[in-house]
KEKE-3310 file (N, C-alpha, C; in steps of 0.2 Angstrom, whole numbers, plus 5000, padded with zeros to 4 digits):
npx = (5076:5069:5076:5063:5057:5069:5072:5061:5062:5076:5070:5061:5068:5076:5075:5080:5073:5063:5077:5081:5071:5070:5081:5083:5070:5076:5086:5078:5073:5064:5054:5050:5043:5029:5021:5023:5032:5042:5044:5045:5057:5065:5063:5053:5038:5023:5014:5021:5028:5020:5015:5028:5032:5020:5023:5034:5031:5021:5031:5036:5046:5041:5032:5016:5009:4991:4990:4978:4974:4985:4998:5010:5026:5038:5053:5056:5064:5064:5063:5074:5087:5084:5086:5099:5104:5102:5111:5125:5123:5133:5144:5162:5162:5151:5155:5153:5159:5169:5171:5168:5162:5173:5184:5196:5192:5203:5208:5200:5206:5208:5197:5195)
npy = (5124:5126:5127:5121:5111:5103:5099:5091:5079:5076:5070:5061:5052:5046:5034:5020:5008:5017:5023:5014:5008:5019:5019:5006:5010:5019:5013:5005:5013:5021:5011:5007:4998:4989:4987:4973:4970:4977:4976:4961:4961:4971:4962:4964:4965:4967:4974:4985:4989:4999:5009:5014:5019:5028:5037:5042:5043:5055:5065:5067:5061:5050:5045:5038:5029:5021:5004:4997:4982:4985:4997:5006:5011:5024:5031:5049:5056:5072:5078:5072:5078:5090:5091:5086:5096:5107:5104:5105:5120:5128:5124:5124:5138:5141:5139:5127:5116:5115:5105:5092:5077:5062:5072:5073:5080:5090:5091:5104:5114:5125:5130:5143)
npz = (4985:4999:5019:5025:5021:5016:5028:5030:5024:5027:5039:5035:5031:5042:5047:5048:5039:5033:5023:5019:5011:5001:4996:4988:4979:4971:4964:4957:4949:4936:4934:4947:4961:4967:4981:4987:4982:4986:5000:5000:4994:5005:5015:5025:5036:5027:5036:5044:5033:5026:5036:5034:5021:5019:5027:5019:5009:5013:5012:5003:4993:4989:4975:4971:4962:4958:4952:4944:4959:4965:4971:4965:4969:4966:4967:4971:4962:4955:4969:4975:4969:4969:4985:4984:4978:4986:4996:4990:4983:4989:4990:4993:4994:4987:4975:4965:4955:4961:4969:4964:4962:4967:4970:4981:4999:5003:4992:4990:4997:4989:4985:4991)
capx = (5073:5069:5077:5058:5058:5075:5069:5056:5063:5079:5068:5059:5076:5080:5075:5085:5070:5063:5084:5083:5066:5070:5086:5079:5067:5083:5091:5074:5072:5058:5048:5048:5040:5023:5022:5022:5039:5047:5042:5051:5064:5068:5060:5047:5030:5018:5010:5027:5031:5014:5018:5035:5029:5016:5027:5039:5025:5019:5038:5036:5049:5040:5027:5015:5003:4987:4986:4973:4975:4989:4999:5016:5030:5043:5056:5054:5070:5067:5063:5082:5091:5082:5089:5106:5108:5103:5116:5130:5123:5139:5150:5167:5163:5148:5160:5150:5162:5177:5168:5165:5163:5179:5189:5197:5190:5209:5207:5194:5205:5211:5192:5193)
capy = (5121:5128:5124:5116:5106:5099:5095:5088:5075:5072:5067:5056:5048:5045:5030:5014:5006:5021:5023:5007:5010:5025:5018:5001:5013:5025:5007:5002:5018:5024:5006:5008:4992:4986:4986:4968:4968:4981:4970:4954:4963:4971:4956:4964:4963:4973:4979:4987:4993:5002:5015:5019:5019:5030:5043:5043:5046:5062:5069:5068:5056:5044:5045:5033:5026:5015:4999:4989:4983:4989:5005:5007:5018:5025:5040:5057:5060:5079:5080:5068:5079:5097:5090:5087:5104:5113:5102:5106:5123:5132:5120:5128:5145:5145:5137:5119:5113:5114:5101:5088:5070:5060:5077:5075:5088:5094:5097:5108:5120:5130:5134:5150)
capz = (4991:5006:5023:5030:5016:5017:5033:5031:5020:5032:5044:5031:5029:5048:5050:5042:5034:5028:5021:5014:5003:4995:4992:4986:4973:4967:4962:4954:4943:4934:4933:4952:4964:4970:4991:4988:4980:4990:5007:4998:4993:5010:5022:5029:5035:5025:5040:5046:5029:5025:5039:5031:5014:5021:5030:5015:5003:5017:5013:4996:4992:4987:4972:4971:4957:4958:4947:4949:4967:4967:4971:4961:4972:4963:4971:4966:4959:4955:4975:4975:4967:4973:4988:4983:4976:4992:5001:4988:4982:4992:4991:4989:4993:4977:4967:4967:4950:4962:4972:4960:4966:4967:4971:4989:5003:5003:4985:4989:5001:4986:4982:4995)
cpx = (5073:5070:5071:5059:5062:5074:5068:5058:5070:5075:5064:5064:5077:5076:5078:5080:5067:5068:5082:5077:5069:5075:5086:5073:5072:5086:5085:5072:5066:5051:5046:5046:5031:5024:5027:5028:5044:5047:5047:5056:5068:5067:5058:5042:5026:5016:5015:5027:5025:5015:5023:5032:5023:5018:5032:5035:5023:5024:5039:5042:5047:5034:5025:5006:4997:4986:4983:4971:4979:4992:5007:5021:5038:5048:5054:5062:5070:5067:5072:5087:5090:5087:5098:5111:5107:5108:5122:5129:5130:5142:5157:5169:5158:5153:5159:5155:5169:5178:5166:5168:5171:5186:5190:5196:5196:5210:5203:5197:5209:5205:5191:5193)
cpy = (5125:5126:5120:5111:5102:5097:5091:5081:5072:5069:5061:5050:5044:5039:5024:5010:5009:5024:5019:5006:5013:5023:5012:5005:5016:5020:5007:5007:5019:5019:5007:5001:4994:4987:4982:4968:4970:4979:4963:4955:4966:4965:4959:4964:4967:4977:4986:4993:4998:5009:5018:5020:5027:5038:5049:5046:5055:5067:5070:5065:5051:5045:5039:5032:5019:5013:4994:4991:4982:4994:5002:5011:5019:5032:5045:5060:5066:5080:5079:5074:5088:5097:5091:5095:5109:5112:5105:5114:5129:5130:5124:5136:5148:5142:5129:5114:5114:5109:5093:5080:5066:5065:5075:5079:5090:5098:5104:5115:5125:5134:5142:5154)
cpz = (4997:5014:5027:5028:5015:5026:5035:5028:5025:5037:5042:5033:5035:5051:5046:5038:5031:5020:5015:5008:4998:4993:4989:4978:4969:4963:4957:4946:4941:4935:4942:4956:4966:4979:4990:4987:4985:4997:5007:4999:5000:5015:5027:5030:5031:5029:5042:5040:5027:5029:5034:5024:5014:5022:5022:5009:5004:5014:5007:4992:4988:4980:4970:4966:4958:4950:4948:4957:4968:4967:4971:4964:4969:4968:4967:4965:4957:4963:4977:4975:4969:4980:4989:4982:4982:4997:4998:4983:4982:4993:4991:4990:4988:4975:4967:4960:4952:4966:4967:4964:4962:4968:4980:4992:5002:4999:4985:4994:4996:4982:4987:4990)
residu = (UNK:UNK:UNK:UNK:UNK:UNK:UNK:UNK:UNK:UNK:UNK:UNK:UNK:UNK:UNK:UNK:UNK:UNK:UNK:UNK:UNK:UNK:UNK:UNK:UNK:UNK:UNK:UNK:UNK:UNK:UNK:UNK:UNK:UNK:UNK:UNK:UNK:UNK:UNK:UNK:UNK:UNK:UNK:UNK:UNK:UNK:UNK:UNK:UNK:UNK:UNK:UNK:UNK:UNK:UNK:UNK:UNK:UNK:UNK:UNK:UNK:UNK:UNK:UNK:UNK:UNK:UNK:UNK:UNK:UNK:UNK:UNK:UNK:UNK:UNK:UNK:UNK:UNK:UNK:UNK:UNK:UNK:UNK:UNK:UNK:UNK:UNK:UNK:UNK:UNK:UNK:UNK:UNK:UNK:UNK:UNK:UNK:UNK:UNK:UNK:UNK:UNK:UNK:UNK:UNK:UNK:UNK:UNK:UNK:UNK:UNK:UNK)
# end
């Protein structure tokens, strides 16, 4: 991934109900939501959430299917995960399997 790109997707991020979408789809997994649910399920207006939904989609975040009349938005978990590996690519010094979740930053100061 390239730093624009992680960028652009942080900035996606920086807002708390754009946060709480994508992390509301990441939970929902491959079936993904409807607007309509994703509105219920956080409590808010449609008009409100169509902007985020919007932005988030631009950021590539979001992928989104029309059924019917409706449109489908699931996360883009290889984008998720592209992500992640640009944050933890050098972890450690390049040594990203000395870094492993649930290991203490302490532990991590014998990766020099």
């Amino acid at each position: 991934m390239e730093k624009s790109a992680a960028i652009t997707v942080f900035e996606s991020l920086a807002s708390s109900v754009r946060l709480d979408v994508f992390r509301l789809l990441v939970e929902r997994g491959p079936q993904g939501l409807v607007a309509g649910e994703i509105a219920a399920a956080l409590e808010l207006p449609a008009t409100n959430l169509s902007f985020h939904l919007k932005a988030l989609t631009q950021s590539g975040l979001l992928v989104v299917v029309q059924e019917g009349r409706f449109q489908r938005y699931r996360a883009n978990m290889a984008l998720m995960t592209d992500l992640i590996g640009y944050l933890t690519d050098e972890c450690c010094g390049g040594n990203p399997g000395a870094c492993l979740p649930g290991r203490a930053a302490a532990d991590c100061m014998d990766c020099d």
